[in-house]
N, C-alpha and C positions, 0 to 999 in steps of 0.2 A: 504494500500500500504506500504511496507517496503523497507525502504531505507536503502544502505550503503554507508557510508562516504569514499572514500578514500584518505586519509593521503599524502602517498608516487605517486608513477607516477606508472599509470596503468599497471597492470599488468606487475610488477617491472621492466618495461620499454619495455617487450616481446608484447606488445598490437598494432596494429596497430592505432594509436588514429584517423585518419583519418575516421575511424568508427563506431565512438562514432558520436549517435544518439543526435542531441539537439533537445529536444521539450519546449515548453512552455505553463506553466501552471498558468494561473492567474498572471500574468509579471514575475514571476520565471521559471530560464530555468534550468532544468533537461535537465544532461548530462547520458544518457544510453549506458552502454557498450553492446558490441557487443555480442549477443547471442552465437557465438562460441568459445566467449573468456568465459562464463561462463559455457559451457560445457567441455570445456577442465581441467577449474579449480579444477571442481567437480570430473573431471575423474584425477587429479593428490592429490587431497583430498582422494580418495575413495584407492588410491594404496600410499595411504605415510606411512604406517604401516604394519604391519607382516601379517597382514591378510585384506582383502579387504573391506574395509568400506562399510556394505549394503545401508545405509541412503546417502551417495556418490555416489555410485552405480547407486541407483535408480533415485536420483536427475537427472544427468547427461543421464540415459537413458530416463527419464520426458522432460525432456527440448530439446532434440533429438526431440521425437515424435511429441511435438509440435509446432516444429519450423517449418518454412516455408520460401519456397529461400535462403538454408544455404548456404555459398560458403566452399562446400566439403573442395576444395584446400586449401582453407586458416585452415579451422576445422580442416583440420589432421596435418597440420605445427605446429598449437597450440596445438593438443594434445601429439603432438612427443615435442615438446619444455616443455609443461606444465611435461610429466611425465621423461622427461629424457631420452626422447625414449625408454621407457620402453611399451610405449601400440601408439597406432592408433587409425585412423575411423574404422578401421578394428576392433580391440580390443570392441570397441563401438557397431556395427555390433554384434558380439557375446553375449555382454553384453545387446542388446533386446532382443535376441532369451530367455536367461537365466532369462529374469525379467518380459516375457511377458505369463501372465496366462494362 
């Protein structure tokens, strides 16, 4: 299992924290962010450079495919905010068509 630490306030403050999952394992509680808030990430990682990050790309359309019960509406707020309104669900949408064998 890999973990990341975060430092700062979630998703430098754009995150809904109300959505942050607690689970507890063995009396430590692991706080899990919100599966939309790391596809969004991914999709603002994958377009923050001159040409499209594929390892971003991919991530982001990986973690789409196996999510389940996404809430669209908040997913595409997050990716309009994560990219700068540069991409959507939409954006996303095209980007399985293009990574799907």
């Amino acid at each position: 299992m890999a973990v990341q630490v975060v430092s700062g306030s979630l998703m430098d403050g754009n995150a809904d924290s109300a959505r942050v999952q607690v689970i507890e394992i063995q009396g430590a509680k692991l706080h899990v962010i919100p599966i939309e808030d790391l596809i969004a990430d991914r999709m603002a990682q994958a377009l923050a450079g001159k040409s499209i990050r594929k390892d971003m790309q991919n991530q982001a359309v990986r973690l789409f495919q196996l999510s389940e019960g996404l809430d669209r509406d908040y997913l595409d707020g997050r990716i309009r905010t994560e990219t700068g309104d540069n991409a959507s669900l939409e954006t996303l949408s095209g980007w399985m068509i293009e990574c799907t064998p």
